[in-house]
N, C-alpha and C positions, 0 to 999 in steps of 0.2 A: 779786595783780593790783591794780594801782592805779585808784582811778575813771580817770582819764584812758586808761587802757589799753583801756577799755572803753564804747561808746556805744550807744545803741539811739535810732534814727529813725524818726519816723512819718509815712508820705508816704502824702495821699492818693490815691485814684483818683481818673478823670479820664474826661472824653468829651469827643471834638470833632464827633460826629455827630449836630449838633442844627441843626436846620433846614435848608431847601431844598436844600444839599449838604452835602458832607463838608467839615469843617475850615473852618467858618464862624463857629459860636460854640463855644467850648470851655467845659467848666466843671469844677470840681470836685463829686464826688460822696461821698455820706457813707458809705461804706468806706475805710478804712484798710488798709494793710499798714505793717509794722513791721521794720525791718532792725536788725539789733545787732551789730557787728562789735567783735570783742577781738584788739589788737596781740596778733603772736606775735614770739618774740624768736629763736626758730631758724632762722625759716624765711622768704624772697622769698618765696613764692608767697601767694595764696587757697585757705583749706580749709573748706568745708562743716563746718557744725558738726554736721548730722545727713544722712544718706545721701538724706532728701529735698530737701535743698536742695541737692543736688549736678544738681541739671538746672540752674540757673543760672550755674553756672560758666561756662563761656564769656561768658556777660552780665557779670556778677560782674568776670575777670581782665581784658576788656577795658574795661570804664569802670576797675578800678584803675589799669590800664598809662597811659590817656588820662591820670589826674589827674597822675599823681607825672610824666610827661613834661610836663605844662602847666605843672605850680606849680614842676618842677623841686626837687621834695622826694627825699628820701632816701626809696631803698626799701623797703617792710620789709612782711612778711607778716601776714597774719590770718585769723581764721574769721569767716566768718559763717553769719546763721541766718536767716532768711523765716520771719515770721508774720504772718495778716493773713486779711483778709474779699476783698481782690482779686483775683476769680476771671479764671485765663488764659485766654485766646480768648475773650474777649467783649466788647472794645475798649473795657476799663475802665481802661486806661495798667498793666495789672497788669508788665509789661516794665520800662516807665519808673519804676516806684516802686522797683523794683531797681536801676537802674541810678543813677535819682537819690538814693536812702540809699545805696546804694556811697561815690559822691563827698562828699554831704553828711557822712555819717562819716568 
């Protein structure tokens, strides 16, 4: 596998519920997650690189399907993997750093 075949992202966390309401001030927070996706050459789809990262798949295949219909790139499959400090349900964007290293890779 070629470097190019292969990237890892690190997108921070985030909060936008800071002050008097919600989605007022936003900011980034000092947790990280980290996405790593490796072109796969058999396969269209998104594969989980380990069985825990298979709960994002639905997150995962729909920001791919978004990108390659936006950029209008050529299909083509990958794994990825989730590591990171961004605990879910705790409105630390841990969603959106999925979503956003999806496309950024």
């Amino acid at each position: 596998m070629s470097k190019r075949d292969q990237v890892t992202i690190i997108v921070p966390g985030s909060t936008s519920n800071c002050g008097a309401g919600f989605d007022t001030l936003g900011m980034a927070v000092n947790v990280n997650n980290r996405v790593m996706v490796s072109r796969l050459a058999e396969s269209l789809e998104p594969q989980p690189a380990r069985e825990s990262d298979a709960r994002a798949q639905a997150m995962v295949a729909a920001a791919a399907m978004l990108f390659f219909k936006t950029t209008k790139r050529p299909l083509f499959g990958f794994t990825y993997q989730i590591d990171g400090e961004v605990p879910p349900a705790r409105g630390l964007g841990s969603s959106v750093t999925v979503r956003g290293g999806i496309v950024a890779a």
